[in-house]
DOKE-573475 format. One record per residue: residue number from 1; residue in three letters; chain; x, z, y of N, C-alpha, C, O in turn. Coordinates in pm, 1 decimal, padded with zeros to 6 digits. Layout:
// residues N
NUM / ala / A / X / Z / Y / X / Z / Y / X / Z / Y / X / Z / Y
...
This chain:
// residues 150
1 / unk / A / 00083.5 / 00000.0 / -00119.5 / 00000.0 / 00000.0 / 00000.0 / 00086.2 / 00000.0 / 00123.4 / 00181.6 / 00077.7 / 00126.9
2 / unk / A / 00060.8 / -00082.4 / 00228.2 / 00106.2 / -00044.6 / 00334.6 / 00091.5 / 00076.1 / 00431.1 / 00018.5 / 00169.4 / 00397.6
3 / unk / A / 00147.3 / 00078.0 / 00530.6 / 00199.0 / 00189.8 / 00594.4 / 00078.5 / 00157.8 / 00734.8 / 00063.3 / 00044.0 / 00779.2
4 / unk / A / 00028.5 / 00237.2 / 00770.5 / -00040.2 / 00222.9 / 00873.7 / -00036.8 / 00174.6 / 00990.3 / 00036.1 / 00250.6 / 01054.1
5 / unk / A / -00085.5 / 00063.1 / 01080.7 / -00015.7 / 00038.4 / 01218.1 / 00003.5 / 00120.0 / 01333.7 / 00071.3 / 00084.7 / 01430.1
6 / unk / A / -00055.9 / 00228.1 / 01324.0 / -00117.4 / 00284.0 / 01395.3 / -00053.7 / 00437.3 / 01429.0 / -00110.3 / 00531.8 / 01374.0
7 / unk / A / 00045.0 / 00461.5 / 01504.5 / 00161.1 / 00568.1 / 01521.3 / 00116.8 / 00691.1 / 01553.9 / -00003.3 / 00701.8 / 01578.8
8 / unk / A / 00169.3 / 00763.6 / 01558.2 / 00100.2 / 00925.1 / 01627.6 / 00061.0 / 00930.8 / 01740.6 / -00052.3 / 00968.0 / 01770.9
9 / unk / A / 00136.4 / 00899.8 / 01809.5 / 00114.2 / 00851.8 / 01988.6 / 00010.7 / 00773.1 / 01980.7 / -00088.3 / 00819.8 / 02037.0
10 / unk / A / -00001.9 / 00683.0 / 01937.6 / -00135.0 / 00574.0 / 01981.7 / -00279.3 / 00667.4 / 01928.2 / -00390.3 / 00684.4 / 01978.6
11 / unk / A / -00207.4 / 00720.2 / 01788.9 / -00390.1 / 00830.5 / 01811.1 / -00412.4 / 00888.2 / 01885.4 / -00518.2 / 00879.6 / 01947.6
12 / unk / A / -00308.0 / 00982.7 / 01912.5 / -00327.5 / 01076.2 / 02001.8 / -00361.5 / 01068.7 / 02198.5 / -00407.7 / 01152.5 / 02276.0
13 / unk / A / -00313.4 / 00932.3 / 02217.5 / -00384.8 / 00907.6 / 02348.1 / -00535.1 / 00833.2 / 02349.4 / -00618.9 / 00838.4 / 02439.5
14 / unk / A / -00544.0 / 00752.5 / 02203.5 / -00730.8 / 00738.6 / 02191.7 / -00757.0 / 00879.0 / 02195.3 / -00800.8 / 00919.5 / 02302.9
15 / unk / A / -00742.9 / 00954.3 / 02114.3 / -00817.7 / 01101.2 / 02130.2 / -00838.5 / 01093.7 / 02216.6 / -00950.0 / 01063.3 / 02258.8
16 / unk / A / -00705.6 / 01126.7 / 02307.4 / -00762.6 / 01236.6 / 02482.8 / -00843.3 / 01123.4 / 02582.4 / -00905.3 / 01164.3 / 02680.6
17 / unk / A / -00838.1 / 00990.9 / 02552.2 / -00908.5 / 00921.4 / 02585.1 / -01064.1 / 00901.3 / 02591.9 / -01144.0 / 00867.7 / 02679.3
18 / unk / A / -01072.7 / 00950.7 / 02410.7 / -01217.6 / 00944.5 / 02381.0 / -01271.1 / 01105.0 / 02411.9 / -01392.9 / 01120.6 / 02403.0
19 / unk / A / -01212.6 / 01190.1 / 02437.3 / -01248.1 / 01320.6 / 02493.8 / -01223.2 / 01316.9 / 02622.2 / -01257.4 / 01431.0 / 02653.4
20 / unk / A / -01170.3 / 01241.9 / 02767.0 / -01210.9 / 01262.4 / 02852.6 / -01356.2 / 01154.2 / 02879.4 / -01445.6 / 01187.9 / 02957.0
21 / unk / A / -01358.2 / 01070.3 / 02829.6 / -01518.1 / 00977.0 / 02816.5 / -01647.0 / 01077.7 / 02766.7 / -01759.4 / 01048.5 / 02807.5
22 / unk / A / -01633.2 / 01171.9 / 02696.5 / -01683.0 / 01296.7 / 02637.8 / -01735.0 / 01351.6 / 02746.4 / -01845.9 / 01337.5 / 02798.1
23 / unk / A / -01616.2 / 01434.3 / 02783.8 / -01645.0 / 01543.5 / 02944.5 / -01735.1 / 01447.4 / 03060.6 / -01830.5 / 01480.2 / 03131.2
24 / unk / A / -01679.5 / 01347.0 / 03051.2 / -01716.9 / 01310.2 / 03216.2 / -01864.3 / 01252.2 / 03200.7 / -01935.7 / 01262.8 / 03300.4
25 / unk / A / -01937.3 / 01170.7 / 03046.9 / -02056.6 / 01226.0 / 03024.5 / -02141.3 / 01315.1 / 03029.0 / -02254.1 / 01304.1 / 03077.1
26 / unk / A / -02064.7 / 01468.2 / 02949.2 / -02140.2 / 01566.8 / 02978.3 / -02175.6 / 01632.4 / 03151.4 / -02270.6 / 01702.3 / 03186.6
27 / unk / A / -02053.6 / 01575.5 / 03239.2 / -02058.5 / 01606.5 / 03318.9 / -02188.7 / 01584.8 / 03448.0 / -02246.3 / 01655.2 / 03530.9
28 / unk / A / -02188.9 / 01434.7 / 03400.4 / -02321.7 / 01322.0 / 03421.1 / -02455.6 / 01391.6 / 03390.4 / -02541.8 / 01418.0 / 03474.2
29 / unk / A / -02460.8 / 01417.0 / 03260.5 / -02550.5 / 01465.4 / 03195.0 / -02622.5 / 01647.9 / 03279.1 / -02737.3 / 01688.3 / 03297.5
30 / unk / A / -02509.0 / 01699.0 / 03302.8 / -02569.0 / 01816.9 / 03372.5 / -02576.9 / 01818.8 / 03537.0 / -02627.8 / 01920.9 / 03583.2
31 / unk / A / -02541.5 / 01738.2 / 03613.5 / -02577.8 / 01676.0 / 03716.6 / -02704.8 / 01631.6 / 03711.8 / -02793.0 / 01657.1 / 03793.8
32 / unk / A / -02712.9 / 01570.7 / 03623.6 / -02910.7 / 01486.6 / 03601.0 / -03002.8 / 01630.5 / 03593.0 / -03122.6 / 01632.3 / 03621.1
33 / unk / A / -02941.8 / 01725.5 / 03558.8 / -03039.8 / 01873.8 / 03476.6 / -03099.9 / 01937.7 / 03599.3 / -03205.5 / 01997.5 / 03620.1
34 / unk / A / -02937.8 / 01885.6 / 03715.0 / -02974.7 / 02036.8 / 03791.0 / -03089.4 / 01983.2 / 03947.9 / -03161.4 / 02052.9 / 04019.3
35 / unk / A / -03055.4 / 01808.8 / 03951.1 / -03135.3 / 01717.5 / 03983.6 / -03087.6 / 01698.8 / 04095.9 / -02972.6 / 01742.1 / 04102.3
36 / unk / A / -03127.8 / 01648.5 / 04199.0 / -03035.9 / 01556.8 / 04330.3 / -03086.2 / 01700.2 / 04436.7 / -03182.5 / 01733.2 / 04505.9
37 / unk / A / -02970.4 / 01746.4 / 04401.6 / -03020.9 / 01837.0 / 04494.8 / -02893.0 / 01822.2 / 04638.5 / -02869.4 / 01905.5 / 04726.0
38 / unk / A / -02852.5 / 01733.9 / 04624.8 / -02705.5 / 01708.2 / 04697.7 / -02758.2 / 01562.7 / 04768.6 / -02694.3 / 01457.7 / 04762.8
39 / unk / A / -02888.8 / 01580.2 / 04836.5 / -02899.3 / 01462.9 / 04899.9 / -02869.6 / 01406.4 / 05045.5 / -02760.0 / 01442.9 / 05088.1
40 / unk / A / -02938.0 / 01330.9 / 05125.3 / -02888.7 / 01254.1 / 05249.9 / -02948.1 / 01392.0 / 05372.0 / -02903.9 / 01412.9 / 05485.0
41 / unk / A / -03055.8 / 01465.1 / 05301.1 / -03099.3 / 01557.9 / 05421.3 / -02974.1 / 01677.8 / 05454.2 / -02941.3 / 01729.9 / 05560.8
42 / unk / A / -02930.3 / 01692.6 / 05337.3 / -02805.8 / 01821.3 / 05330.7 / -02719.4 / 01765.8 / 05366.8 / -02650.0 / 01840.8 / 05435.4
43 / unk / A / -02654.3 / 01608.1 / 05355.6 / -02501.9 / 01591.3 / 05424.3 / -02516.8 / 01593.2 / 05567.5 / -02414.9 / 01632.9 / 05624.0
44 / unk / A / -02621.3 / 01559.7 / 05650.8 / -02700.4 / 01565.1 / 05771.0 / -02607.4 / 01677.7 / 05892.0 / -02635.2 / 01797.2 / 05882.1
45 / unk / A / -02525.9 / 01646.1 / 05975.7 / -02491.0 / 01749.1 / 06081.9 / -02551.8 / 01684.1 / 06165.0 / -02572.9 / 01562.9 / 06167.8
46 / unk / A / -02596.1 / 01802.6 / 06269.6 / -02628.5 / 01774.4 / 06440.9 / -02564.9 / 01838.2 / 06495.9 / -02512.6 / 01929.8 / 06432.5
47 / unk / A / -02536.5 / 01826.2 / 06632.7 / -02507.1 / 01868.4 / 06744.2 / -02523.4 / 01927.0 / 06869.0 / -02499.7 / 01858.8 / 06968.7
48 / unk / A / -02555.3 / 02027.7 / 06878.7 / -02615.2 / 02126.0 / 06991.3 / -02563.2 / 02101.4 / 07097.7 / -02448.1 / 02058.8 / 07088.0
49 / unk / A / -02623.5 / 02116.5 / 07248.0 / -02649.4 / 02092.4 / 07385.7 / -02499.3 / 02129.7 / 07444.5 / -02461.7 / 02091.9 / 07555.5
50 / unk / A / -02390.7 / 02236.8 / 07323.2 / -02317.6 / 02323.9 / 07365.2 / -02188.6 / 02243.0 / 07271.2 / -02080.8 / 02298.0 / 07248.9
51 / unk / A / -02221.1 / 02114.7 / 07226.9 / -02086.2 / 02075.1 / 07113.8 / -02084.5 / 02177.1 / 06990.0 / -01966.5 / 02196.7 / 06960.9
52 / unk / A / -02144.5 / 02227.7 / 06931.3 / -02125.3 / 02311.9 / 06844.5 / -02229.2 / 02231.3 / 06716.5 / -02341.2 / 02186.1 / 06740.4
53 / unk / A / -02165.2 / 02227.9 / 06588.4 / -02212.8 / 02202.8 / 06493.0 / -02293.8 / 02251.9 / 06428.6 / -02255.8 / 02356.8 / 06376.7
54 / unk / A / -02463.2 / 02202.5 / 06391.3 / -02547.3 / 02292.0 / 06343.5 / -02585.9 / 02224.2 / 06214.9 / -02553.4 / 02105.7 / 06206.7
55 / unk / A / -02664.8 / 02291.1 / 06087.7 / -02761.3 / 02207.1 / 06044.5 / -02902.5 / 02189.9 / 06018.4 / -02971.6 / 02155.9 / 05922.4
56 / unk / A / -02929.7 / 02244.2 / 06201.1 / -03050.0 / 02183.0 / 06214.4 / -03090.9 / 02097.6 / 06329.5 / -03007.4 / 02081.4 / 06418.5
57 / unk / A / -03186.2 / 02051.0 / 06338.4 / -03198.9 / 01928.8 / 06405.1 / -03201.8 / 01977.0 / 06566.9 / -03268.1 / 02079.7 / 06581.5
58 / unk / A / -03152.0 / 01931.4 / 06672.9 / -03200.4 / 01986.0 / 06783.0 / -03368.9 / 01974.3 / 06861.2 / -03445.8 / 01882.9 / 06831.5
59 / unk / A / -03405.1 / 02085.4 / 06964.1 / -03514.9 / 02081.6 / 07013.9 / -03537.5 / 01940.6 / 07091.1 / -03446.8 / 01873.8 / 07140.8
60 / unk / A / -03672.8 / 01908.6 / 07091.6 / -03673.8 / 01726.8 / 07145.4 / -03735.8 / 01825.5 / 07274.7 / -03705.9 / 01751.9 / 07368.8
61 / unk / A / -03784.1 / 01911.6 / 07320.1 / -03846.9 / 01965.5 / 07425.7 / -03754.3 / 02031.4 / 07507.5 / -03796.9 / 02095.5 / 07603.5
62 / unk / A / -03629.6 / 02025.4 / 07483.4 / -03526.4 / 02006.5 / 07592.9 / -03402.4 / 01924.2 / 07608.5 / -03285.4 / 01938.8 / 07643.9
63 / unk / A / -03499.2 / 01812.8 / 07557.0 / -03425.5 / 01662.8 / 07611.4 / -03434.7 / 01614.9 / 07761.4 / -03523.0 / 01599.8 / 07845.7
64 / unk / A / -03255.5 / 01593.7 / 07748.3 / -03260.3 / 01546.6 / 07929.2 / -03181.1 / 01411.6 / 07927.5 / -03095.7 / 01365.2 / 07851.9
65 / unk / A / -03247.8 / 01363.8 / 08049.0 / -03202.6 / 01172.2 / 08078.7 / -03137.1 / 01195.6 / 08088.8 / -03110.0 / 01315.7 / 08088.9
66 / unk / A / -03026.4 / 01075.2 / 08111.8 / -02910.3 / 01049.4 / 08092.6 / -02904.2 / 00884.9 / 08188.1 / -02928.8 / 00777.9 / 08132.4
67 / unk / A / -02881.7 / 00891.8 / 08277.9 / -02840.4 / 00746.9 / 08376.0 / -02698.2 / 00738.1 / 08300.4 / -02617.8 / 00829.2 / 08281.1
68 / unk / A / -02688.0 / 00563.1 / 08252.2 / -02552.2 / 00526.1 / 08195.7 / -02459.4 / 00534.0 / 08306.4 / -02340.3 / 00555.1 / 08283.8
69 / unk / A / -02512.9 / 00515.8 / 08450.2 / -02392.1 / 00504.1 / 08520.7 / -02315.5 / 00635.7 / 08553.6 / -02225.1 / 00643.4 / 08636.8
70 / unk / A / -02355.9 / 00722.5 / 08489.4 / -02283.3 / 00887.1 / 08531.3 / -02142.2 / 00899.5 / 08402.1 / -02029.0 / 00947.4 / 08408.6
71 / unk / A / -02212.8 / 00836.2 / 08301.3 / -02124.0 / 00817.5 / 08204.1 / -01964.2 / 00782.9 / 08233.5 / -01935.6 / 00663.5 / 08224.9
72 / unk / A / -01886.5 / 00849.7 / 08258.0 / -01733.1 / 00775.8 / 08320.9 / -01670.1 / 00768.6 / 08114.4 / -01702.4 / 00822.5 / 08008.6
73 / unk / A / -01579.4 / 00677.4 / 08158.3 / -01520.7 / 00655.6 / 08003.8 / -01363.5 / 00598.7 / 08078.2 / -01324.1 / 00486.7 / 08110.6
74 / unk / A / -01308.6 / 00719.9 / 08084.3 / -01196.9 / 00675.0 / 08134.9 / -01085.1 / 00752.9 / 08155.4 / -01139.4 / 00863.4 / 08155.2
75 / unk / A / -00927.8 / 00782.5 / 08178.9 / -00874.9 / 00933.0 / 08214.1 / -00879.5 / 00918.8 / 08347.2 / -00863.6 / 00818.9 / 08417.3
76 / unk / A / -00904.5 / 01036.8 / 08375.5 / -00860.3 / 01058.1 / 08578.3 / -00740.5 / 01067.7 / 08559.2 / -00684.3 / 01104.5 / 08456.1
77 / unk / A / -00684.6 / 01027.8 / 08679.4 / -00527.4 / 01004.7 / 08681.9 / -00464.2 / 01153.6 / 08757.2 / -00499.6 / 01172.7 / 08873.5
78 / unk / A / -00381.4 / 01246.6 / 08698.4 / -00323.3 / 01335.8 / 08743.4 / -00272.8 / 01361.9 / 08870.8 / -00169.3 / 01308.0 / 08910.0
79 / unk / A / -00346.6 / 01451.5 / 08948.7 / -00335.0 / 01465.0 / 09089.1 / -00200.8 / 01495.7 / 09126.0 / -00157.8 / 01446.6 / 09230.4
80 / unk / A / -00100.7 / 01596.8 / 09030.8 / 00063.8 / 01587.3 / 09044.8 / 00110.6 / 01452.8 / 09061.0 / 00189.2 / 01426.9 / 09152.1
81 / unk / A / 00055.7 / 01332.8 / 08953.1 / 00132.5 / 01249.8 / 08954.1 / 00109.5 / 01155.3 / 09068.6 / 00185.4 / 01059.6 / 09084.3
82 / unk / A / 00009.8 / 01177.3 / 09148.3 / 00014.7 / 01040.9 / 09280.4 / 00046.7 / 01146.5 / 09375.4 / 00033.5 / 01079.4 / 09477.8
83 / unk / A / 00082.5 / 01274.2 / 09421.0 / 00136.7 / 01353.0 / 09509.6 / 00292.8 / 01368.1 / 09531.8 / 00353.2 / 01406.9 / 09631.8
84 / unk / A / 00349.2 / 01318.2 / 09385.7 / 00495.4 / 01343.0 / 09345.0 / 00590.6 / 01265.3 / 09419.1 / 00542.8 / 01152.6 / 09432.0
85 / unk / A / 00692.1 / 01272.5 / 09468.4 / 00777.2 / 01231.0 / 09574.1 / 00868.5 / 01106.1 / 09464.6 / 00941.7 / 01145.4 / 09373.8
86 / unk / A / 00844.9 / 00944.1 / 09497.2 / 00912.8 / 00910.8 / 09385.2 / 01035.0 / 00855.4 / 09442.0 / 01052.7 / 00733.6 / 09439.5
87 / unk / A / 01127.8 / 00941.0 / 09497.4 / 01265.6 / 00969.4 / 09484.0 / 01307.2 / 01147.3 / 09468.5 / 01287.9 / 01241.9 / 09544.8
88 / unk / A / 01372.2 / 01136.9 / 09331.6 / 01406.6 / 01300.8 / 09302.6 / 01555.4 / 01290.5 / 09329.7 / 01633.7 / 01202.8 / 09366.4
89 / unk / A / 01561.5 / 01452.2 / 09286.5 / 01668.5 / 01485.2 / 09256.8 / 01732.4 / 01540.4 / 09156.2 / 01646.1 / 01571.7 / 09074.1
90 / unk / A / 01872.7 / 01579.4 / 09104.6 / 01871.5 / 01598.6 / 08973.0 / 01996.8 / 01665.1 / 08950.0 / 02047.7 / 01719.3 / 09048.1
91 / unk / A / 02062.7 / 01672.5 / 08828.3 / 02224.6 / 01675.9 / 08777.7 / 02212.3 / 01634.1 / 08638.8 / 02131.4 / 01670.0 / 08553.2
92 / unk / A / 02350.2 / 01515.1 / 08631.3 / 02359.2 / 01471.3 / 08527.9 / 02366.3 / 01593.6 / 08411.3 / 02439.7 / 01688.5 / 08439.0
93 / unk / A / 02296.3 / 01596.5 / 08286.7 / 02329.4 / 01656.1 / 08224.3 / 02429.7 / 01667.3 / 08081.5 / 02470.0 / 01766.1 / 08020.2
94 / unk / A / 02447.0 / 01541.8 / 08062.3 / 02483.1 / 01461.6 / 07917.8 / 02507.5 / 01324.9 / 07956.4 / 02418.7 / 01240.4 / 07967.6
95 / unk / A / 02617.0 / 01307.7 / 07974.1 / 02629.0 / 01125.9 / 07973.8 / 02751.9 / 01062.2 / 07881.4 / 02871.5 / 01086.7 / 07897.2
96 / unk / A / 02705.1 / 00991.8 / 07800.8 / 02803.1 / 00909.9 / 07682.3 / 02828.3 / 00760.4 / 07741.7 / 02753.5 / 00663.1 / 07750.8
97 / unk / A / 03016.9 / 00789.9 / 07792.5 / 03052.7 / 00704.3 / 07880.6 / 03053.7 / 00551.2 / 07750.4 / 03025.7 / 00435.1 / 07780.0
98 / unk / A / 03088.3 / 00594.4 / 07631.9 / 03093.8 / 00507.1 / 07517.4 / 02982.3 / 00426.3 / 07479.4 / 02980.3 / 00307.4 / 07447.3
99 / unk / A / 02874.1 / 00523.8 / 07489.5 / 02754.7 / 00450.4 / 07455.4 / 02658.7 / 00387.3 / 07602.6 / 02588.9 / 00286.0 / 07606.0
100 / unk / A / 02681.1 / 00469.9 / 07695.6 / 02637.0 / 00433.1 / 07800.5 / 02501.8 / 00438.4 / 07850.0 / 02442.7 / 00353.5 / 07916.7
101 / unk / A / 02446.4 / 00590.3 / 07792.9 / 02355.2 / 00631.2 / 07837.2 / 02336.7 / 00769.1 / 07877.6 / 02453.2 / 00805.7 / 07892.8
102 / unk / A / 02250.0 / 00885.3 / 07909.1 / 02258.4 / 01028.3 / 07905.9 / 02123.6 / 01038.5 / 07978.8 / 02032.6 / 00955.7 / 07974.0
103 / unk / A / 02126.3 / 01164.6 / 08053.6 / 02046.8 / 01262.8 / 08037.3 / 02043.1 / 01314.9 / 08194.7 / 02158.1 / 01339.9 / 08230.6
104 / unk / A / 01945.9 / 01338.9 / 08299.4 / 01916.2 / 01412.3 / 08420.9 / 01828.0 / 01521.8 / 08393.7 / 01733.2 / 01510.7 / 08316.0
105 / unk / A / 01857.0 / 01631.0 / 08457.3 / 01795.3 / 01719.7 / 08489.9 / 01770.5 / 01715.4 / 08592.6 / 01855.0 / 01708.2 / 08681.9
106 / unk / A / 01584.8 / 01720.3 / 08619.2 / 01517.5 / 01715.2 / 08713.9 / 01536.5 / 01820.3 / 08808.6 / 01552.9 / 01922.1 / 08741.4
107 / unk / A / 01542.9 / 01848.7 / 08932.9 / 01559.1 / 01978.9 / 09018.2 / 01396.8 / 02044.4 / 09007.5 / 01368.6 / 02163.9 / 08997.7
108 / unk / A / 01339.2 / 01974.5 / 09010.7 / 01177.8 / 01990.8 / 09104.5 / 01121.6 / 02080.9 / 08946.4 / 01102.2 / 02201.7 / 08933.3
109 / unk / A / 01107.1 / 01971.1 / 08843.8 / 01033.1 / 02034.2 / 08722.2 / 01113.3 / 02040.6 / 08575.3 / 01076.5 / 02029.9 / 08458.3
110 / unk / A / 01247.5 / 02064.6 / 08644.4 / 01327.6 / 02091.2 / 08530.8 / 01330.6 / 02025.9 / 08404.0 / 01369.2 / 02082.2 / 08301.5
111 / unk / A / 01272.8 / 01855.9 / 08411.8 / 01261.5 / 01768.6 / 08293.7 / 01340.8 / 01678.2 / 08285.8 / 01380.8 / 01622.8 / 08388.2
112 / unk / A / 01383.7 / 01640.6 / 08160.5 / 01532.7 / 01541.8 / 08111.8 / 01414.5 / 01435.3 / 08126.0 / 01297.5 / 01415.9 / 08092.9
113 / unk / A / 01535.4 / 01371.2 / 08206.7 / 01467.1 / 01216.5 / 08207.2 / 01594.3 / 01149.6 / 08150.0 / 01699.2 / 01212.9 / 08161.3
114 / unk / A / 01597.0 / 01011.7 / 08081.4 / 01735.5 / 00935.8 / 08018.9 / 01713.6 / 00850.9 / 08110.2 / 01615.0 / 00798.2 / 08161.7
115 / unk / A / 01905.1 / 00844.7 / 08128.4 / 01921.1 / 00727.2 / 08198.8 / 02019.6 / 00620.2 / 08102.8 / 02082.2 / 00651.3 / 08001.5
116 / unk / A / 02010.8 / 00462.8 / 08179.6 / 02112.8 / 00421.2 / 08119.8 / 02215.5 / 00377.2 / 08247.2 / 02201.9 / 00377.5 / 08369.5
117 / unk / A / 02349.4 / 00330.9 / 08135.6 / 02451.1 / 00285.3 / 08247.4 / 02406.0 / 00149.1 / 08319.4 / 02465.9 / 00114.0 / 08421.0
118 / unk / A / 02289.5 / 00063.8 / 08261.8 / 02291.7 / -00041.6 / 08386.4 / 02189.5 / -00018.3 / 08508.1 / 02144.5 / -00109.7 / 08577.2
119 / unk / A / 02153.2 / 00147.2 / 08526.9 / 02059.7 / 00212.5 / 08599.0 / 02143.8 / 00275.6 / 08726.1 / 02103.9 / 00329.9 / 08829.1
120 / unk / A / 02269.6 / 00248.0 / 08679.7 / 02345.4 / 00326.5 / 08792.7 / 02369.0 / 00259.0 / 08919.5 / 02364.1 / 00136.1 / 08914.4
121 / unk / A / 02392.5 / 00310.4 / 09027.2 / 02444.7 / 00228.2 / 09163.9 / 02577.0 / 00266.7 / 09198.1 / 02661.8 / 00188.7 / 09241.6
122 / unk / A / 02594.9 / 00398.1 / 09176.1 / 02698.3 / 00427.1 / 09185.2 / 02798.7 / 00533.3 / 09068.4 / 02747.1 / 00603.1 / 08981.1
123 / unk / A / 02934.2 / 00523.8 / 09091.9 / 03032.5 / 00608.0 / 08972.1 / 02976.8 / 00700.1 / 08938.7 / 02980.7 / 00785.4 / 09027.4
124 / unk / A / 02903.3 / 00743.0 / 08820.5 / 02832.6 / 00920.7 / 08833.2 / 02933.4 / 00940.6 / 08636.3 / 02974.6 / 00861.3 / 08551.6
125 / unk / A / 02928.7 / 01102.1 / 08653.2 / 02947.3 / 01173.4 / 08623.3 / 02900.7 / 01303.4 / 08566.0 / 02814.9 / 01361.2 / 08632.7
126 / unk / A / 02952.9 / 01378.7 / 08420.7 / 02870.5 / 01458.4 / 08401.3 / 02859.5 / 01571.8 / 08504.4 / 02961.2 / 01594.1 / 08570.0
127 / unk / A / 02748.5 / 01647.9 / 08528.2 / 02733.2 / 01743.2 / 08610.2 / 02733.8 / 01691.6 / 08774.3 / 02744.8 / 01767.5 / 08870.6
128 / unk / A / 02721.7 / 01570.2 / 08779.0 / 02739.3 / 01521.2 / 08888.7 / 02530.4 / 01501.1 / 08979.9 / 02437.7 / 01442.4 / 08924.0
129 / unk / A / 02521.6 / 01576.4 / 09131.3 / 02420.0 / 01575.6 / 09187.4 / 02405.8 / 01393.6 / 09238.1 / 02485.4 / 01324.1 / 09301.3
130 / unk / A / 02241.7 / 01353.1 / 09166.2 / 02184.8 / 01282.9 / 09187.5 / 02080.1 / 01249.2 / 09282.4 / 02001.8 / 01339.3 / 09312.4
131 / unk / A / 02066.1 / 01137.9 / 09333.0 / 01882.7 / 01105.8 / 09366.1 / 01864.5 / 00959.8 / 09257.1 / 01960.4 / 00887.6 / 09229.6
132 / unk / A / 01740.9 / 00939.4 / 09211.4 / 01650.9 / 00917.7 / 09116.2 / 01537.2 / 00829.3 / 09209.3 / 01506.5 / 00820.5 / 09328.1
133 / unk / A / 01490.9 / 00764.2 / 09066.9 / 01363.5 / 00732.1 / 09038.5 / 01319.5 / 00741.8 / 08932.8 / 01401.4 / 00730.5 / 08841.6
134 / unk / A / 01190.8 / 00763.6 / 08899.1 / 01144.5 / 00756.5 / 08742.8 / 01024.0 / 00659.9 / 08720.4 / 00919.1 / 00650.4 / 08784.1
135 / unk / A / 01080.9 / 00572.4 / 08582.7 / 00966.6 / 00504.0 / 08568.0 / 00897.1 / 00544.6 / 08419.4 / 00910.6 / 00660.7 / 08380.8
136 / unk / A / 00825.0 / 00451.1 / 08339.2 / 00798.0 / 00482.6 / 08190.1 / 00880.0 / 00373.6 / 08186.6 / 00888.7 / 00280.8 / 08267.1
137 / unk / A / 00966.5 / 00403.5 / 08038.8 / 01035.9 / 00322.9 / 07988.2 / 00967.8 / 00278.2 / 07839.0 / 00848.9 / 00297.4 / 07813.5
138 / unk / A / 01032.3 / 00236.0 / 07776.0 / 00932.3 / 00232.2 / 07607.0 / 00913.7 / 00327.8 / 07550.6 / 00825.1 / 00332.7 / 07465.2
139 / unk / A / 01007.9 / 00457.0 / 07586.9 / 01027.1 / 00571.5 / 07478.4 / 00978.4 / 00683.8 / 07557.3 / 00978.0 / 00797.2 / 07509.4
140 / unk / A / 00934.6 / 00657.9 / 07682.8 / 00938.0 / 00753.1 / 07741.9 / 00964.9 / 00781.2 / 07930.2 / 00949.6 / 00670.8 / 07982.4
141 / unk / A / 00988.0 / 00855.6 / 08006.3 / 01039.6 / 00881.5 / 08172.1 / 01140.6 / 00801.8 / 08126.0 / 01176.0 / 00798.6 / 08008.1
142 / unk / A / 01197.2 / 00725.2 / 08231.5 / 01353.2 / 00637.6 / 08270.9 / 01409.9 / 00672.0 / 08387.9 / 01338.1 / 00661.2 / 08487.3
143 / unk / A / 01488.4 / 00699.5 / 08397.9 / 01570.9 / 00714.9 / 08561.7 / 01623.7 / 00581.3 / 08635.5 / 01695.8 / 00504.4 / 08571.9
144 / unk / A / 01597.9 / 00560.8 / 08733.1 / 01630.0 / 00384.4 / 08779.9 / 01661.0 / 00423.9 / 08888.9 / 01602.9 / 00519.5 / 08940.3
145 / unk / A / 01790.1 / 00338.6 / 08966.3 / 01836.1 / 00373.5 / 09078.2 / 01941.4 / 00471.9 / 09085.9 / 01975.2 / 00520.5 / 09193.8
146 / unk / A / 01989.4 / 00500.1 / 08986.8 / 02034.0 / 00659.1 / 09034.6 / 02178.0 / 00672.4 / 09077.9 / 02286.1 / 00658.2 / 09020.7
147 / unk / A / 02125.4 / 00716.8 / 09245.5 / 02275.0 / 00700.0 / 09280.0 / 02341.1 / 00876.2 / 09314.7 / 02271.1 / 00973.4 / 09286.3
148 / unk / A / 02466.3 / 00890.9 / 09371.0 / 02567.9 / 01001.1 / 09388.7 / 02496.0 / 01054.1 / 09489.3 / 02479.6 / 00968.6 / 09576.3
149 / unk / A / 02431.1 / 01187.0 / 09524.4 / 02360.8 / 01260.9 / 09638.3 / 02446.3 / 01284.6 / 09689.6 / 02547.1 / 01308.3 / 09623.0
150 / unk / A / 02452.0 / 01290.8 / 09827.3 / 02551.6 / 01305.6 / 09923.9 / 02512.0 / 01434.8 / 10007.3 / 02583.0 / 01472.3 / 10100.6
């Protein structure tokens, strides 16, 4: 007689195969018992007058209009930032004559802005007092202009 094709391993993953097809029936099966009780009314959140999450429906007897044009959809623009003087001042803090970029410290709000070397006007130096400009760069504040404070 021959020898069986059929190895230990290959039974043994039909088994756990045909016993997780088992479970996930029975599983089916007692879901149906306990009945839909997990329906569209229970996943249901609302939202109260106050942002707060409820699950019940809000009062329609203190519903208030709403004109679309009050609706703003937009950021207000930061009252620091159109008041801000755009020439600062600073001290180099970090500058890599090799790589040819570094680092200002702001006087006003004490923030590193990077500069690079084709931003310069004049010879600067680490620890050396600046005046500035700042723009957005890709990564972030840029320093442009920045020449030797006198």
């Amino acid at each position: 007689m021959g020898r069986s094709q059929e190895s230990f391993h290959k039974k043994e993953v039909r088994n756990r195969k045909e016993k997780k097809r088992k479970d996930k029936e029975k599983r089916k099966l007692e879901r149906k018992e306990q009945g839909k009780s997990s329906g569209l009314e229970e996943m249901i959140a609302y939202v109260d007058e106050n942002g707060r999450i409820s699950s019940t429906p809000p009062d329609i007897t203190n519903k208030k209009k709403v004109n679309l044009e009050d609706i703003l959809i937009s950021v207000p623009r930061r009252a620091s930032e159109a008041n801000r003087n755009t020439v600062r001042k600073g001290i180099v803090t970090f500058y890599n004559e090799l790589k040819g970029f570094g680092f200002i410290r702001d006087l006003e709000d004490q923030q590193s802005v990077f500069v690079h070397v084709n931003d310069f006007v004049d010879d600067v130096r680490e620890q050396s007092r600046v005046t500035f400009e700042v723009e957005m760069g890709h990564k972030g504040p840029k320093a442009i202009n920045v020449k030797l404070d006198k």
